[in-house]
C-alpha positions in Angstrom: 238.2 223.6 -74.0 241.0 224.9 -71.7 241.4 223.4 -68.3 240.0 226.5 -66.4 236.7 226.1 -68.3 236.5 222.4 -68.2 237.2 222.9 -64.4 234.1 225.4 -64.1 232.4 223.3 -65.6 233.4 219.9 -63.6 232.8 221.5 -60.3 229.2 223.6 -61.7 227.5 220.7 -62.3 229.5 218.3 -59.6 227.4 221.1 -57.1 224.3 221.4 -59.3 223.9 217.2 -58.7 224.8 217.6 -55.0 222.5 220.9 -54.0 219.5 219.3 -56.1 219.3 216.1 -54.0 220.8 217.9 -51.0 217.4 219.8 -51.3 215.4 216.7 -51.3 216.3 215.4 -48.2 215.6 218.5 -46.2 212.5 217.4 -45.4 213.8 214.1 -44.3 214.5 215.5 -40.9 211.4 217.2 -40.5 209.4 214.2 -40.7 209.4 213.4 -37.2 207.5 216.6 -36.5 205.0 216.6 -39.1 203.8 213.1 -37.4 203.5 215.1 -34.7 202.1 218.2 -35.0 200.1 217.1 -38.7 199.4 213.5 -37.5 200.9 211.5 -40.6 201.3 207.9 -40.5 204.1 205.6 -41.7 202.1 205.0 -44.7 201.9 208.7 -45.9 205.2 209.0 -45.0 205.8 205.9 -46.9 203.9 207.5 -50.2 205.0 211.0 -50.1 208.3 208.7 -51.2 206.3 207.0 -53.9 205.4 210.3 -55.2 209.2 211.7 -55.4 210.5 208.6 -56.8 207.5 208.6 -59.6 208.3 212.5 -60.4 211.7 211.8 -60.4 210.9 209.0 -63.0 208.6 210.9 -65.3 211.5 213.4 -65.6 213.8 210.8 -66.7 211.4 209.3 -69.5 210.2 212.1 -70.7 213.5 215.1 -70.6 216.4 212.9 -70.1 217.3 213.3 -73.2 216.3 216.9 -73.5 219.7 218.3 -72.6 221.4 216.6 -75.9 219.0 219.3 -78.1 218.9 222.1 -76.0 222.1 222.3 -74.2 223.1 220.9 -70.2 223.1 224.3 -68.9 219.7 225.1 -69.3 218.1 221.6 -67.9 220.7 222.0 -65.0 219.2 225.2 -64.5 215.5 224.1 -64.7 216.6 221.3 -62.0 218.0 224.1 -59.8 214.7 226.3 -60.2 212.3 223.4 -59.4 214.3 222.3 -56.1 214.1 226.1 -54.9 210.6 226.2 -56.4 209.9 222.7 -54.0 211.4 224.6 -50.9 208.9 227.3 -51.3 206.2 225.0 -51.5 207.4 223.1 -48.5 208.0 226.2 -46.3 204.3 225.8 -45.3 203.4 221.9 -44.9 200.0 221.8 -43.6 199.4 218.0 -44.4 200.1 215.3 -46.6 199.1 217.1 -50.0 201.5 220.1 -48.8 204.5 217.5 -48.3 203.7 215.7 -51.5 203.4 218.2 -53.7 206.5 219.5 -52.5 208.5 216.4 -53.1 206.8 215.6 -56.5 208.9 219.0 -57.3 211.8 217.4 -55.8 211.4 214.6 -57.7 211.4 216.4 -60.8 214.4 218.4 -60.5 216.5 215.3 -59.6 214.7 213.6 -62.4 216.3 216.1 -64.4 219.8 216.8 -62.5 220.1 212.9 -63.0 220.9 212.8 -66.6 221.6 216.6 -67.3 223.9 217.2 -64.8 225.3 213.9 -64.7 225.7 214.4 -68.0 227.7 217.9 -68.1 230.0 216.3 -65.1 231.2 213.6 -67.6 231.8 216.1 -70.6 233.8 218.5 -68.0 235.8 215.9 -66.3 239.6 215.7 -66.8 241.0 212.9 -68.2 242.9 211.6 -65.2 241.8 210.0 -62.6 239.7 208.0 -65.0 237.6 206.9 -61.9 237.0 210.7 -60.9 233.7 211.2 -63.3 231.8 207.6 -62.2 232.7 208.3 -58.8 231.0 211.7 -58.4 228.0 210.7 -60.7 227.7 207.9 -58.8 228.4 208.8 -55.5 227.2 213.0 -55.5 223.7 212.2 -55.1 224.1 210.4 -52.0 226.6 213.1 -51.1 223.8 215.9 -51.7 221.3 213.7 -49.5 223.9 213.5 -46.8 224.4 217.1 -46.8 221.0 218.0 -47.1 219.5 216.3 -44.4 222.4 216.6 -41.8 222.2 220.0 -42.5 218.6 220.3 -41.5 218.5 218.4 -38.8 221.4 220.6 -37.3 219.4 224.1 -38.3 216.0 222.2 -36.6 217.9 221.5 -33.8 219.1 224.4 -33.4 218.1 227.2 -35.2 215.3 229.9 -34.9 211.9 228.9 -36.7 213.0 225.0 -37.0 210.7 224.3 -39.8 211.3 227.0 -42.1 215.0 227.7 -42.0 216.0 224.6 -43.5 214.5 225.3 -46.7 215.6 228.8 -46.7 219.4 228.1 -46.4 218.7 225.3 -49.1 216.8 227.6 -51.4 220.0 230.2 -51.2 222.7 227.4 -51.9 220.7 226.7 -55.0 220.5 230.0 -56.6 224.0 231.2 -55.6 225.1 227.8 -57.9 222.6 228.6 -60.3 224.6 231.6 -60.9 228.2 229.3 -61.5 225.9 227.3 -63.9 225.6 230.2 -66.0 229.1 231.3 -65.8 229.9 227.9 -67.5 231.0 226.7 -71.0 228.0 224.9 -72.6 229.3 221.2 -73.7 226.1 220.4 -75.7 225.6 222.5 -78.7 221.9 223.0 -79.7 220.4 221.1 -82.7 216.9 219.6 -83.8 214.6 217.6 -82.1 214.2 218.7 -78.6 210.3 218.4 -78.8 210.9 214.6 -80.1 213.1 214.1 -77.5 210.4 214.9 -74.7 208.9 211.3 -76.4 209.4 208.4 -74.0 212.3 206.0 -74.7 214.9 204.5 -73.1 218.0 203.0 -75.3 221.7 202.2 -74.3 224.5 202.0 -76.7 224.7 198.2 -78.2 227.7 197.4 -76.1 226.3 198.3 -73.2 223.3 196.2 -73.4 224.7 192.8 -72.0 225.9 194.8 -69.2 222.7 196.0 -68.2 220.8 193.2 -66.3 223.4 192.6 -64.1 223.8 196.6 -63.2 220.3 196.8 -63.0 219.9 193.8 -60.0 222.6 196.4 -58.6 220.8 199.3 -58.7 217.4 198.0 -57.6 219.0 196.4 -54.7 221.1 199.2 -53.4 218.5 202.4 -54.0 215.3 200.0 -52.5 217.8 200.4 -49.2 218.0 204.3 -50.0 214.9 204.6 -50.5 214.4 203.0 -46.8 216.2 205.0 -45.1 214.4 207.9 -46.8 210.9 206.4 -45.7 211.8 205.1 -42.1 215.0 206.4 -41.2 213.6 209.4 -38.8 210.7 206.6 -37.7 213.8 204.4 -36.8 215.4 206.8 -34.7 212.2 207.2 -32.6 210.7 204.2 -32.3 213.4 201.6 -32.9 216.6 203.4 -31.6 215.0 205.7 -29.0 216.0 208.9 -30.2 213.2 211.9 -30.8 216.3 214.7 -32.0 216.2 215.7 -35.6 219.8 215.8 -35.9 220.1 212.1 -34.5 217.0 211.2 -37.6 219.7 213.0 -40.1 222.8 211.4 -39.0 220.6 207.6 -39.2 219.4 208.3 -42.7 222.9 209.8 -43.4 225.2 207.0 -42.2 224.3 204.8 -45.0 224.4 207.8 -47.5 227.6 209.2 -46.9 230.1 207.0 -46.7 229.1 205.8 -50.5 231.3 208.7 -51.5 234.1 206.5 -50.3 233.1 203.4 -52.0 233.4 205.2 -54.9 237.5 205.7 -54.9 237.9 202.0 -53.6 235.8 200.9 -56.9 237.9 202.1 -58.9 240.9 200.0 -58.0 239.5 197.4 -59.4 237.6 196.5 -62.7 234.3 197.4 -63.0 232.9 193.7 -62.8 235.3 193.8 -60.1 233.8 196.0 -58.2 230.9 194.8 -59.0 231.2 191.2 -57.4 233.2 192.6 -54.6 230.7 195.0 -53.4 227.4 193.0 -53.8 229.0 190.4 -51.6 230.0 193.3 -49.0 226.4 194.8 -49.6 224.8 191.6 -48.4 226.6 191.1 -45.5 226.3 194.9 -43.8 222.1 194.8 -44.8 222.3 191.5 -42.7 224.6 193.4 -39.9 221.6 196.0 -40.3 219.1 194.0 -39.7 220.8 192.0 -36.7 221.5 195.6 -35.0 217.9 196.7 -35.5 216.6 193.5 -34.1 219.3 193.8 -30.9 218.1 197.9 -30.8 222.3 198.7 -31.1 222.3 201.8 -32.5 226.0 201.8 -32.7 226.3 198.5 -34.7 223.7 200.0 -36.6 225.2 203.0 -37.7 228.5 201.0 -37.8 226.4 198.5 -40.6 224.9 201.2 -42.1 228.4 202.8 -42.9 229.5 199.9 -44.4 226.7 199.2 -46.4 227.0 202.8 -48.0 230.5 202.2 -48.6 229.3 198.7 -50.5 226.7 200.7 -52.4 229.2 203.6 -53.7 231.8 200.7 -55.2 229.1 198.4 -56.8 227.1 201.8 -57.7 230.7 203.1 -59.1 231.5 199.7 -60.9 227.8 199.6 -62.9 228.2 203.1 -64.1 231.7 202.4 -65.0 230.7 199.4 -67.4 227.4 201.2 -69.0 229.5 204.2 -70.2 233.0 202.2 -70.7 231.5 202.8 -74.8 229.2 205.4 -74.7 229.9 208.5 -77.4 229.4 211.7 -76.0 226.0 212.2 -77.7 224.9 209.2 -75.7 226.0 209.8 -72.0 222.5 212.1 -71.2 220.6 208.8 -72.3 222.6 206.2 -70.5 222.1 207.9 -67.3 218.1 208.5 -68.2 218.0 204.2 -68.0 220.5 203.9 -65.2 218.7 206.9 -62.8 215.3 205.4 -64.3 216.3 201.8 -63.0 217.2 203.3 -59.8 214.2 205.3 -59.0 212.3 202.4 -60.1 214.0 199.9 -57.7 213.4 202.9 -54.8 209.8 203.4 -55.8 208.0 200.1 -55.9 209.9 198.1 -52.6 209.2 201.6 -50.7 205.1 201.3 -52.0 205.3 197.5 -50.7 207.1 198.5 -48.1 204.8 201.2 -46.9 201.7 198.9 -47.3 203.8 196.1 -45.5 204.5 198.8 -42.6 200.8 198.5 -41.2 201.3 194.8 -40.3 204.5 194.2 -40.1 207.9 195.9 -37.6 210.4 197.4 -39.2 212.9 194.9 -38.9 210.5 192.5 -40.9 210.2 195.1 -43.4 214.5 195.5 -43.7 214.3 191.6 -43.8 212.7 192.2 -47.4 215.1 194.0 -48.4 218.1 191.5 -47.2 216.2 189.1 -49.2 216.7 191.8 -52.6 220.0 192.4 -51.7 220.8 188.5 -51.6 219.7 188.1 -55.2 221.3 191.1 -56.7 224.6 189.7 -55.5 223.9 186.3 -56.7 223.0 187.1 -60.2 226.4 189.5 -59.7 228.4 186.5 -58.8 227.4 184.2 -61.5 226.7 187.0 -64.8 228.7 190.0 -64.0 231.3 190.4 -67.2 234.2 192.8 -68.3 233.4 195.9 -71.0 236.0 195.2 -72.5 235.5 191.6 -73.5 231.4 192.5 -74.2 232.7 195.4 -76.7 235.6 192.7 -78.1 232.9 190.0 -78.8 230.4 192.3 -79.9 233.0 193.2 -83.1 
């Protein structure tokens, strides 16, 4: 493959990953106004994430591996289709079946993007910086959400018809990269077996098995926060934080989104149990700033924590992904991303349905205190099991 293609190809489905889950969290912004004007409570609020996180599961179990038999470019493709397909839907929300059905489309399509366009990032990625593949796979879906919601709350803000222009700039992004999809080199050649592969199952590569309980503390801890964020963030801008603007919702769910991209790069200094120790220990401390902030009603200490945090997430996020795929053939990559994405929308799913239920009783702050309490055992079973590929693979021979 000559460097042009590979580069097409790196920076094709680097956007496909991105515009996907920047897609999802257009509605994020919006959510402050559908309470309003469609009365929806924190609990349906709450579920509509359920329902994207369960989609976005389902996708995973069932096609994850699909792209292995039929090729990345047309899964990446489908993904891109069902995110402009969800914009459509959610052009006209008219209550809580509109806005879920809308992001149980989303959920698909990221579902998908997750291991398919993970997936055709790897295979294009040039061989140096080594850190450059993890760190966008990693870090790009957090980088889509940033954009995507940042983005609409700037175009609700203001831009003409606030609750349709969102999804229609989205909806264009997504086709126009639909169209350098095409344009790009397929990595996966087509063989048998792509109806078997629609069967459930979920399998890593032998040597990356012992590696696996420790990354997956790591990525129930770190996307239960995300998935926070996605359910309360424009709730804790109003009622907490005492801000009603849009853009002001984006920016709170964004500040702990972004700045994963960074965490990324500073990862992969160091080894990826490294990393992994490192950040866990970093995580814990900024989800207790967090909470401390949200108690105190700071919104700058809480935007400063929330940075922080994201920055934590992106290394220890980095680090995981790092060690799953450290001996991962080609062939494998599409599956080892269907268990990690699978783990992650798992550990965003389940704390966001407890956390939902909790939400009727309980404030806000005791809700994040939950989640301190997650983030305090991930990093302890980091500390005391986290352990180098390298050693794992050695041993395992």
């Amino acid at each position: 493959m000559s460097d042009t293609s590979r580069w097409l190809g790196f920076w094709a489905a680097s956007l496909s990953l991105i515009l996907v889950f920047a897609a999802s969290a257009t509605p994020i912004p919006l959510y402050a106004i559908y309470r309003a004007t469609e009365g929806l409570t924190y609990a349906e609020l709450s579920l509509t994430a359920v329902f994207y996180f369960i989609s976005a599961i389902i996708a995973l179990l069932s096609c994850g591996r699909l792209s292995n038999h039929v090729g990345r470019r047309p899964v990446v493709a489908l993904a891109l289709l069902l995110a402009a397909l969800a914009c459509g839907v959610l052009l006209e929300v008219s209550g809580v079946v509109s806005l879920i059905l809308g992001r149980v489309l989303q959920g698909f399509s990221c579902g998908l993007a997750s291991s398919a366009a993970a997936a055709f990032v790897t295979d294009n990625a040039p061989r140096r910086p080594g850190w450059l593949a993890p760190a966008v796979t990693s870090t790009g879906t957090m980088i889509g959400l940033t954009l995507g919601a940042v983005a609409s709350g700037a175009l609700v803000e203001h831009a003409p018809l606030p609750r349709m222009m969102p999804y229609l700039v989205i909806t264009v992004a997504l086709l126009l990269c639909l169209l350098l999809v095409w344009r790009s080199r397929e990595t996966s050649p087509r063989h048998a077996g792509a109806l078997a592969s629609l069967r459930p199952r979920l399998a890593l590569p032998q040597a990356s098995r012992p590696l696996y309980p420790v990354a997956c503390c790591i990525f129930i801890a770190t996307w239960a926060l995300g998935g926070f964020f996605q359910a309360f963030g424009p709730s804790l801008s109003t009622d907490q934080l005492g801000s009603s603007s849009a853009l002001v919702a984006a920016v709170v769910f964004a500040s702990y989104m972004a700045p994963s991209a960074l965490g990324g790069p500073l990862g992969g200094r160091l080894s990826p149990h490294g990393a992994q120790r490192l950040g866990s220990v970093a995580f814990v401390v900024c989800v207790a700033g967090l909470l401390a902030s949200l108690t105190a009603g700071t919104i700058g200490l809480f935007l400063l924590a929330s940075a922080c945090a994201g920055i934590a997430q992106g290394m220890v996020l980095s680090g995981s992904i790092r060690a799953l795929l450290a001996n991962a053939e080609p062939s494998e990559r599409a599956g080892v991303f269907s268990v990690i994405f699978t783990t992650c929308y798992c550990g965003a799913a389940i704390p966001s349905l407890i956390a939902g239920q909790a939400a009727r009783e309980l404030s806000l702050p005791q809700v994040l205190g939950g989640y301190l309490a997650l983030a305090v055992i991930a990093c302890l079973v980091t500390l005391i099991a986290a352990r180098d590929p390298a050693r794992v693979t050695a041993s395992a021979r």
